[in-house]
Structure formats: structure tokens, C-alpha cells
C-alpha positions as CSV (number, residue, x, y, z in Angstrom):
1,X,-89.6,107.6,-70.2
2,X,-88.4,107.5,-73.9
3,X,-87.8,105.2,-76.2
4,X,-84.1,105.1,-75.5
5,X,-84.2,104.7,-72.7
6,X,-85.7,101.5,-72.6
7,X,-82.4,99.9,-74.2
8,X,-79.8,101.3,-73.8
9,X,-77.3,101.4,-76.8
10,X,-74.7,100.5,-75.2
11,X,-76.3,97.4,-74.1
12,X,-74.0,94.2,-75.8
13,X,-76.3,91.2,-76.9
14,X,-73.5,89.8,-78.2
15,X,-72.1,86.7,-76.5
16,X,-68.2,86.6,-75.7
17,X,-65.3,84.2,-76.9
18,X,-65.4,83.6,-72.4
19,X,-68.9,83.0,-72.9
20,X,-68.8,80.9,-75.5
21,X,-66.1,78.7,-74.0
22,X,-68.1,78.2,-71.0
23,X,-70.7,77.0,-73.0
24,X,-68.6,74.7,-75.0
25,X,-67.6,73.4,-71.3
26,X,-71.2,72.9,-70.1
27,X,-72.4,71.5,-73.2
28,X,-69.8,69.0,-73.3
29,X,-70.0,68.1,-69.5
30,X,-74.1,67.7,-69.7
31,X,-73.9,66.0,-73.0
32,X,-71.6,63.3,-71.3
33,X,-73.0,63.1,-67.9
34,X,-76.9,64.3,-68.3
35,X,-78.8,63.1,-71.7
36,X,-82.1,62.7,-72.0
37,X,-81.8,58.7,-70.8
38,X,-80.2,59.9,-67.8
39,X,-82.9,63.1,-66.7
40,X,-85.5,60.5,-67.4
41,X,-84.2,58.2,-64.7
42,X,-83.2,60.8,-62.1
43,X,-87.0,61.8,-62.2
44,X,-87.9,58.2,-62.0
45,X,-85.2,58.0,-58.6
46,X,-87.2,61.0,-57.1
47,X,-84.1,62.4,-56.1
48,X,-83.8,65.9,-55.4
49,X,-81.0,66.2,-57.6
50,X,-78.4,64.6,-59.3
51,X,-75.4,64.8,-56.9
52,X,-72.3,63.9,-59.0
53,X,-73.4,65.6,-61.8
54,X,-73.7,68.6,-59.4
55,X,-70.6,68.0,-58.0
56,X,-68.8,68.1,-61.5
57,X,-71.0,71.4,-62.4
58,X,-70.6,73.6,-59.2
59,X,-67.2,72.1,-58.0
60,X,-64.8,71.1,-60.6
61,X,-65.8,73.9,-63.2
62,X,-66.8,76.3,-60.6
63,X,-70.2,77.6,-61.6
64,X,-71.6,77.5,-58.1
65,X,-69.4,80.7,-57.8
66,X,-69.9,82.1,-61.0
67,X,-71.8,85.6,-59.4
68,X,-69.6,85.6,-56.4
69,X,-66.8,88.0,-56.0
70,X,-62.8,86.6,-56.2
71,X,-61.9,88.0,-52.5
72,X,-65.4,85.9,-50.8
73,X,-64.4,82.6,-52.7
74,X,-65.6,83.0,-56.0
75,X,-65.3,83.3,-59.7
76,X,-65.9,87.0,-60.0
77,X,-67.8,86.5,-63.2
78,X,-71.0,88.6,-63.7
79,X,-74.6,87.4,-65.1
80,X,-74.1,87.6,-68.5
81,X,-72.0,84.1,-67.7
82,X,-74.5,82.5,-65.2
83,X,-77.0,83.3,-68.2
84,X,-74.9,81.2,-70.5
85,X,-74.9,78.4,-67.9
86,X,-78.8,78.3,-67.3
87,X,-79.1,78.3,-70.8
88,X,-77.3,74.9,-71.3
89,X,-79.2,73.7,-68.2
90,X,-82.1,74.3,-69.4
91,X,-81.4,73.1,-72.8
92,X,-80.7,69.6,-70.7
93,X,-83.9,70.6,-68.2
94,X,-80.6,69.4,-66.1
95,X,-82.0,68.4,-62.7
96,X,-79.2,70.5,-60.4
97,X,-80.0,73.6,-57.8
98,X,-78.1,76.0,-60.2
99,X,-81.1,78.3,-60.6
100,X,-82.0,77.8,-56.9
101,X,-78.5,78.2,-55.2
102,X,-76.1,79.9,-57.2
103,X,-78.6,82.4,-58.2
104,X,-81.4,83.1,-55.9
105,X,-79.6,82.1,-52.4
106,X,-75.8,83.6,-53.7
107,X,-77.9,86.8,-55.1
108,X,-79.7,87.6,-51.7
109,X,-76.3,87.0,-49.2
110,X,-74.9,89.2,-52.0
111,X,-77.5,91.6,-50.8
112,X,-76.5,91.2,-47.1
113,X,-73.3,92.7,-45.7
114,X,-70.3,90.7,-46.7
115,X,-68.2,91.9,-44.4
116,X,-69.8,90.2,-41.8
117,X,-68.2,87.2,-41.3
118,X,-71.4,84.7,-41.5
119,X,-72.3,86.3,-44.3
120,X,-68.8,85.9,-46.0
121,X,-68.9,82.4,-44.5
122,X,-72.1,80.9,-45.9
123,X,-71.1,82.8,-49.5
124,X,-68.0,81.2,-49.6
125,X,-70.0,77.7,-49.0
126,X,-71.9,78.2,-51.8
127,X,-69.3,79.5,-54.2
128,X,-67.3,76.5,-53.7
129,X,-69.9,74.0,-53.8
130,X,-69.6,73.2,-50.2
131,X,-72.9,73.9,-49.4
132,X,-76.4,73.9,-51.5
133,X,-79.0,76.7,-50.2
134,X,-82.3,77.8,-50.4
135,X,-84.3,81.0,-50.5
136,X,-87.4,80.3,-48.6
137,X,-89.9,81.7,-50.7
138,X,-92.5,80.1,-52.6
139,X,-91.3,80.0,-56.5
140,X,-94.1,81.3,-57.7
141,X,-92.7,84.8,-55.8
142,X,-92.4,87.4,-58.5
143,X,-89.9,90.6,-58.2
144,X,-90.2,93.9,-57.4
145,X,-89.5,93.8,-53.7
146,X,-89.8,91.8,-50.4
147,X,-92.9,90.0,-50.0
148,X,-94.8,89.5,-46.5
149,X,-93.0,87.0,-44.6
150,X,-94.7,83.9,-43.6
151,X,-92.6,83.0,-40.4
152,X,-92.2,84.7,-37.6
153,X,-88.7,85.1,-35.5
154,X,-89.0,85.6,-31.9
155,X,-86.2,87.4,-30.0
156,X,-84.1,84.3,-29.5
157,X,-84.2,84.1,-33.1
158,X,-86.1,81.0,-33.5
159,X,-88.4,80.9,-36.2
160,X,-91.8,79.5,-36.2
161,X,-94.5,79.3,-39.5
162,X,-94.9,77.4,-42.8
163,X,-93.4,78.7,-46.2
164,X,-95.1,76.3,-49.4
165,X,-93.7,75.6,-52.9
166,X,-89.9,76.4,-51.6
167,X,-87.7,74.7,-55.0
168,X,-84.4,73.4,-54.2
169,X,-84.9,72.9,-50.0
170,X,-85.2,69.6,-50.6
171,X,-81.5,68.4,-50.4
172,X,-80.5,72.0,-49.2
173,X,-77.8,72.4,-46.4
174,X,-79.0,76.2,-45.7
175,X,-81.9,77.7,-45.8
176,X,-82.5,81.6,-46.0
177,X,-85.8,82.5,-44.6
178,X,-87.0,86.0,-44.0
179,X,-89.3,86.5,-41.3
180,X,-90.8,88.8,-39.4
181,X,-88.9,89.3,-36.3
182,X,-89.4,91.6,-32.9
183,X,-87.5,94.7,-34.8
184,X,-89.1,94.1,-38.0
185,X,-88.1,91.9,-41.3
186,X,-85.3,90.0,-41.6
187,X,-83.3,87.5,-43.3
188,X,-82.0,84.6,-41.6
189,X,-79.9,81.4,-41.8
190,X,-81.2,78.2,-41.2
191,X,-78.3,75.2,-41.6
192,X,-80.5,71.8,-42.0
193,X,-78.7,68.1,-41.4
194,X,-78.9,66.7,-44.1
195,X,-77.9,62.7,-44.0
196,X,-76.9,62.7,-47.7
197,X,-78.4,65.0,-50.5
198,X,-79.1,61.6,-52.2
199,X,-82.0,60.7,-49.7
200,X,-84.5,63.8,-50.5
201,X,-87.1,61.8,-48.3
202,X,-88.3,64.4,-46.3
203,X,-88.7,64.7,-42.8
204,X,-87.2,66.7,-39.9
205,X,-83.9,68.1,-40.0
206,X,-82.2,70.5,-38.0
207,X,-85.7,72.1,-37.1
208,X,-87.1,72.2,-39.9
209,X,-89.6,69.9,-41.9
210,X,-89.4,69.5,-44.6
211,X,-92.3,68.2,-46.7
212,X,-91.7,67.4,-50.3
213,X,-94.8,68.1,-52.5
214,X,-95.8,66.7,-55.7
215,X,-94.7,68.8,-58.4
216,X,-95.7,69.0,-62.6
217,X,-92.0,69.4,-63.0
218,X,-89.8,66.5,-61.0
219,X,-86.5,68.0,-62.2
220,X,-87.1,71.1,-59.8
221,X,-89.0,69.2,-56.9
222,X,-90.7,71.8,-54.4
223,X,-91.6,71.2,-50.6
224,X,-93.1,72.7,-47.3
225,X,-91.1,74.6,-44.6
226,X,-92.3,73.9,-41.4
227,X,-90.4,75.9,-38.6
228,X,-91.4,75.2,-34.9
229,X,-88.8,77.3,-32.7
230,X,-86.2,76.3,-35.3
231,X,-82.9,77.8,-34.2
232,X,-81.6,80.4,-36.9
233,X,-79.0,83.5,-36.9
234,X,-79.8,86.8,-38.4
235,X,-78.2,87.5,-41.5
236,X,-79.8,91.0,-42.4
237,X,-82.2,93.8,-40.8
238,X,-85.5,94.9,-41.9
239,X,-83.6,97.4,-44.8
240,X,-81.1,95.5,-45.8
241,X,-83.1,92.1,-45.9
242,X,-85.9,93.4,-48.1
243,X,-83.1,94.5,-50.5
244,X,-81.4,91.9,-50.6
245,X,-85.0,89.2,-51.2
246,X,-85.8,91.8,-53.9
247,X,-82.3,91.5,-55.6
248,X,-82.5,87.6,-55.1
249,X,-86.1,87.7,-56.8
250,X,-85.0,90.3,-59.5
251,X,-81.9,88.4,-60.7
252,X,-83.6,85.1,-60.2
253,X,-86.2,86.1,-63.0
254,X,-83.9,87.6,-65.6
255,X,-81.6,84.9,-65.4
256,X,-84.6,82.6,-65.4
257,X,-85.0,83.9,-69.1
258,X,-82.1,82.2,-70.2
259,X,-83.0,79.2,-68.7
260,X,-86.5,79.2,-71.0
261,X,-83.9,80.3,-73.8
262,X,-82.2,77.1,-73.8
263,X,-85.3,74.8,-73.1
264,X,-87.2,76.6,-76.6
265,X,-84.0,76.3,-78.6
266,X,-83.6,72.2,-77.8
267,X,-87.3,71.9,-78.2
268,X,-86.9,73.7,-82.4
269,X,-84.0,71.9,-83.0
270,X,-85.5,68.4,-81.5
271,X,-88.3,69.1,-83.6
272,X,-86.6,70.0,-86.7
273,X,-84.6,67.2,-86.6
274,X,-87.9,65.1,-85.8
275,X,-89.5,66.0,-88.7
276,X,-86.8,65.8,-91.4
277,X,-86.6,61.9,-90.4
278,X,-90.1,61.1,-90.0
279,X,-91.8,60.1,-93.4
280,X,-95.5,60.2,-94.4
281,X,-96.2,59.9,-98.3
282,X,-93.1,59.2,-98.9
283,X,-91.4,62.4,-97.7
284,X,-90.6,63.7,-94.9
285,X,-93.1,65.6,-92.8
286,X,-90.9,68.5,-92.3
287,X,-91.2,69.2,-95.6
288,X,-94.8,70.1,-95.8
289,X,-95.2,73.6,-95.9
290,X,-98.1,74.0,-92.9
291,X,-95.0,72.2,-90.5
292,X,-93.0,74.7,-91.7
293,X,-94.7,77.8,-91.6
294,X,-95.3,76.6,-88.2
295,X,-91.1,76.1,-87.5
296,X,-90.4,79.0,-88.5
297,X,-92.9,81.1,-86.7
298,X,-91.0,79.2,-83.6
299,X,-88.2,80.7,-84.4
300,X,-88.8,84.1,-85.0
301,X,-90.4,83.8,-81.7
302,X,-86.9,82.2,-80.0
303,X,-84.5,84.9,-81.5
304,X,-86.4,87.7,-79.9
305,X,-86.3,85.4,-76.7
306,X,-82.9,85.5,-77.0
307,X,-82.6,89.0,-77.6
308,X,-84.7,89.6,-74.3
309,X,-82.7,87.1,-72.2
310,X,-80.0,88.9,-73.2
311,X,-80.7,91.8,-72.6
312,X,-81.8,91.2,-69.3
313,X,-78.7,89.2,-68.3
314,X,-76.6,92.5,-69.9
315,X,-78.4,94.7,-67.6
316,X,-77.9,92.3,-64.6
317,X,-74.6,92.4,-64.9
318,X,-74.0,96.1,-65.6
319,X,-76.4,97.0,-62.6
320,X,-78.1,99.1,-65.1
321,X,-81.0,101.3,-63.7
322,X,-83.1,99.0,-66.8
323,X,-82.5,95.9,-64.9
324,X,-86.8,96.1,-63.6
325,X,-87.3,97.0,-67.4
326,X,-85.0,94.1,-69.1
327,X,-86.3,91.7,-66.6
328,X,-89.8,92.4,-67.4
329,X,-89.6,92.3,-70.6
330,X,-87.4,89.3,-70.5
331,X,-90.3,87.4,-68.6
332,X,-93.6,88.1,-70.4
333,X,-92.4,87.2,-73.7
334,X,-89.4,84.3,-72.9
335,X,-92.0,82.6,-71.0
336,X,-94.8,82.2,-73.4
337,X,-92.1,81.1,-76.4
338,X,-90.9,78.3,-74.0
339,X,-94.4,76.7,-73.4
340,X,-94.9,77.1,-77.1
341,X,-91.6,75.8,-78.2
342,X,-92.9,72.6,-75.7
343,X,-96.0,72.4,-77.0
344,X,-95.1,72.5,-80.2
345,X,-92.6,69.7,-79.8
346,X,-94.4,67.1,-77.9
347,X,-97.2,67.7,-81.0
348,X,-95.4,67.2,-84.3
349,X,-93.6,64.0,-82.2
350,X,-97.1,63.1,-82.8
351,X,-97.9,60.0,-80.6
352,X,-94.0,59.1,-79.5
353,X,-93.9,62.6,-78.1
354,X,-97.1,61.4,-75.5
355,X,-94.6,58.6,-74.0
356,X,-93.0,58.8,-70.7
357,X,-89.8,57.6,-73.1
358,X,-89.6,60.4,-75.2
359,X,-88.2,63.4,-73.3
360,X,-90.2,66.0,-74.9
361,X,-92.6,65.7,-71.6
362,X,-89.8,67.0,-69.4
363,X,-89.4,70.4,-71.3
364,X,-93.3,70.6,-71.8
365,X,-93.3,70.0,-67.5
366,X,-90.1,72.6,-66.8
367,X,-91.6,75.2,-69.5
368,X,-94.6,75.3,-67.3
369,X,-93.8,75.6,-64.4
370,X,-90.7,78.3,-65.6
371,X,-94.1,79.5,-66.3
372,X,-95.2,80.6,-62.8
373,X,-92.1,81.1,-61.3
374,X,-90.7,84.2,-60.2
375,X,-94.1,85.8,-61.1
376,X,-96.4,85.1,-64.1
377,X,-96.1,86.6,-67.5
378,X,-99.2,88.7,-66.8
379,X,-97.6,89.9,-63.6
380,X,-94.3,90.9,-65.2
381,X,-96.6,92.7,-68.0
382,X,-98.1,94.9,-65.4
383,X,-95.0,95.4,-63.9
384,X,-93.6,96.5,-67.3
385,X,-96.6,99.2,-67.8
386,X,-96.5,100.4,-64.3
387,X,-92.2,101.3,-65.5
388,X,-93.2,102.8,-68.5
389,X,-96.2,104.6,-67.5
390,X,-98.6,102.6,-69.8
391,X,-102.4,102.6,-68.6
392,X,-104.2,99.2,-68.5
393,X,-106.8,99.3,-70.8
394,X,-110.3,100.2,-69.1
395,X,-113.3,97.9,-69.2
């Protein structure tokens, strides 16, 4: 493959006055309803999210819907405006199932026929905030197709097995679980009853259990599926299912950029601002030239995130044949600029940025596990020299 054909030039990085009003919307609504005071005590509530604020988010401005087409009940935007979303969300390490439900789960019944009026159904659920669903996969899943299913469908179409480290069924309504079934894979629909999205206890419902684990990041919580004979309908056959995960997975990890985007740029600026009030010698300690050196390697390092994220977000929503590329690419670096943007925060806070008060912790605890999910960034490097035909290095 040659070098232009890796980015395409007519690939636009450049964000939109659209784009940049939803932003302005988002920023204002998470600035009012979700600082850093109020993340701090959602994860103290052990909620699984916050439910007015997701209310406000996915219902009143419609973001639920953003990736869903006008005639199945949705906004009929594309992924270059869900990326501006995650980015604010992640900016706020907002604890909502955006990531989780109006990417992973809208991308794979994207994936599925929408004629089909279940399919259509459920989509229009989650477009207009409805309904809050799950992809049963563990989020450590990476791209680049369907992988083996855990749970097993028998021909009644109960399901029966154990999928771990799930993010966002806690406090789900519908879970989509691809199994193994008696005419191969398959994706299917599993509604849950859930007594109030508030609880996020646990337990049985509808079938399932649903057993939250303890997780480094409490703004995404994760939990075990347990399906004994769990009733379910089949959304999608063994074809169209493993499309439709691997479409899910794919968009779920470019988008996910943008997400670590929006974390690394609160985590400069926070630090920035840290360091130009905080005095030592009397003068502040952003001033000393090893802090900045240090800044500004940081951001070099964000605006070639951002040039990534975007690119990958671009190609999403162009269904460019450089989507596996962008994504890739997107992931292996985005991911380690996050953690370091984290890192380097919660260390020139010095000792406030140890506290449980300061904030900094949260975006050190989402960067981190961002980290993992939706593959590695070593998995998403071999993926990228597998694309471009680059040998691994021998010995």
C-alpha cells in the first residue's frame, strides 16, 4: 500500500461550525450538571450512572441518536459528531453509557437488518433514550472481527454461559449477546427488568445476573453476565452477526480516540493552569523551564492525538475503506498520550493530586482502563503492520 493511501487527501480534520455548536452545547450542559465535585460523588454513590444527567444528554439534546438514521428515530448525524461528543465526555470522564450505548450497542443493530421490525424497534429505543443497551462483550474486546462467543443459544433461543468485564450492563435495559446457536453465531436481544437504573445493585433480572465487579475506573463500572436458559430473540445470523460485532468493535475504538482526546486535553490545561498558580521561590512553578519542556512535550503529543482521533472519526463517518487503518492508528498512539497526559497531571499536582479530592485520579483511572479497551495499543500496533504489510521485527 502506498503512502497515500494511508490518508487520504481528501480526508477533513477540520471540525465544523455543526460540530462546534454541539460542543458548545455539551460543554455548557456538563459544565452545569457534571463538575468535577459532582463525578466525585457519583463514584462515591456507586451508581452505574448518573440518570438525570443522562436523561438531559441522550433525551433533551438527542445524542443517544446521534449515529442513527432520521427514518429509525434518530438524528442522522455521522461520527465525526459522536466524536465531538465523547470528546467533551471524556474531558468531564462524565459517568453516562454514551460510549457503551449510543456507540457500541446503536453501531452493532446498525449492523443487523433494519428492516426488521425488532431491529428497527430496539434502534429507535436507543436513539430516543428510551432504552440504555449493552453489547455483551468484555471491554477489553479489540476490533477486527467477531470474537468466539462465550454463551451458547439453544434452539428455543435461550441462552446459557458467562460473558466478564461487560461495561455499561449494569443499569442496561437490553443486552446484545452473540452466542453460539444450533445454526451457528448470532446476535441476540436480551431485555433485562430493571427496577430503576438508580439501583445498579446487581442481582437477577429478566434471566440474567448480573454481577457487578470492582473496577480501576468507577465512572465506567463493569459486571458479569450470567445467562441460565435466559429467554432472548435473534436479532442477526451467523453472517450478518459477525459483521455487525465487528462494526460495533471497529467504531467503538475509533470513536474511543476521541474520548482519550478530551481526557489528555483537560488533564494539559488542568495542569497548566496548576502550575501557573502554584508558587515555590517565589514564582510560579510553571515557569521553570524542566515543567515546561515537559508541557510542551504534552502537547505536541495531544495535537497529533487529535489529528488521529480525527482522522479516525473522518473515516468512520465516510465509510472509507481506511477505517481498520485510521482506527489503528488512532488507538496506539491516542492511548499512550492519555495515560501520559494523566500521569503527568496527578505528578506536577504534587501531593494534592494523590487525594481522593482532587479529580486528577479519575482521569489517571479512565485513561487506564481507555487503555485496555477495545484492544491494547500493542494489539492495534500489530493490527496496523499486518494492514500495511510491515514485518515484526525478528528476535
Amino acid at each position: 500500500m502506498s503512502t497515500p493511501d494511508l490518508l487520504s487527501s481528501e480526508a477533513d480534520l477540520l471540525y465544523s461550525e455543526a460540530e462546534d455548536d454541539l460542543r458548545a452545547a455539551v460543554r455548557s450542559l456538563l459544565a452545569d450538571r457534571c463538575p468535577p465535585s459532582a463525578v466525585l460523588a457519583e463514584a462515591e454513590r456507586r451508581r452505574p450512572y448518573d440518570p438525570a444527567l443522562w436523561r438531559s444528554l441522550a433525551v433533551e439534546m438527542g445524542t443517544a441518536g446521534l449515529l442513527v438514521p432520521d427514518k429509525l428515530g434518530g438524528q442522522g448525524a455521522t461520527a465525526r459528531e459522536a466524536a465531538v461528543v465523547l470528546e467533551e465526555l471524556g474531558r468531564s470522564v462524565a459517568p453516562v453509557p454514551y460510549l457503551t450505548s449510543g456507540v457500541l450497542a446503536v453501531s452493532a443493530l446498525l449492523g443487523c437488518d433494519t428492516d426488521e421490525e425488532q431491529v428497527a424497534r430496539l434502534l429507535g429505543a436507543l436513539a430516543e433514550g428510551r432504552a440504555v443497551g449493552a453489547l455483551a462483550l468484555p471491554l477489553s474486546t479489540a476490533p477486527g472481527g467477531a470474537p468466539p462467543a462465550t454463551v451458547t443459544a439453544g434452539a428455543d433461543g435461550a441462552l446459557s454461559g458467562r460473558v466478564g468485564g461487560v461495561a455499561g450492563a449494569v443499569g442496561a435495559d437490553v443486552l446484545l449477546v452473540p452466542a453460539e446457536g444450533p445454526d451457528g453465531y448470532g446476535l441476540y436481544a436480551v431485555d433485562i427488568d430493571v427496577p430503576g437504573v438508580t439501583g445498579g445493585g446487581g442481582g437477577v433480572t429478566g434471566g440474567v445476573t448480573v454481577e457487578p465487579l470492582t473496577s480501576l475506573d468507577l465512572t465506567r463500572p463493569l459486571a458479569a453476565l450470567h445467562f441460565a436458559q435466559t429467554p432472548a430473540r435473534r436479532l442477526a445470523g451467523p453472517d450478518r452477526a459477525r459483521a455487525a460485532v465487528g462494526r460495533a468493535l471497529m467504531a467503538g475504538a475509533g470513536l474511543l480516540a476521541s474520548e482519550q482526546l478530551g481526557l489528555a486535553e483537560w488533564c494539559l490545561a488542568e495542569t497548566v493552569r496548576h502550575t501557573k498558580e502554584r508558587h515555590q521561590f517565589g514564582r510560579p512553578i510553571g515557569s521553570f523551564q524542566a515543567l515546561k519542556h515537559r508541557m510542551a512535550r504534552l502537547w505536541l503529543e495531544l495535537v497529533s492525538a487529535r489529528a488521529a482521533a480525527r482522522h479516525a472519526a473522518d473515516a468512520l463517518a465516510a465509510d472509507s475503506p481506511e477505517v481498520p487503518i485510521a482506527v489503528a492508528v488512532a488507538q496506539s498512539y491516542g492511548a499512550r498520550v492519555a495515560v501520559h497526559a494523566a500521569e503527568e497531571c496527578v505528578q506536577l499536582h504534587g501531593g494534592i493530586g494523590m487525594t481522593w479530592e482532587h479529580p486528577a485520579h479519575l482521569y489517571l483511572k479512565r485513561a487506564k482502563s481507555d487503555e485496555i479497551a477495545l484492544g491494547t495499543p500493542g494489539r492495534h500496533r500489530e493490527a496496523l503492520a499486518g494492514l500495511v504489510d510491515l514485518p515484526a521485527p525478528v528476535g
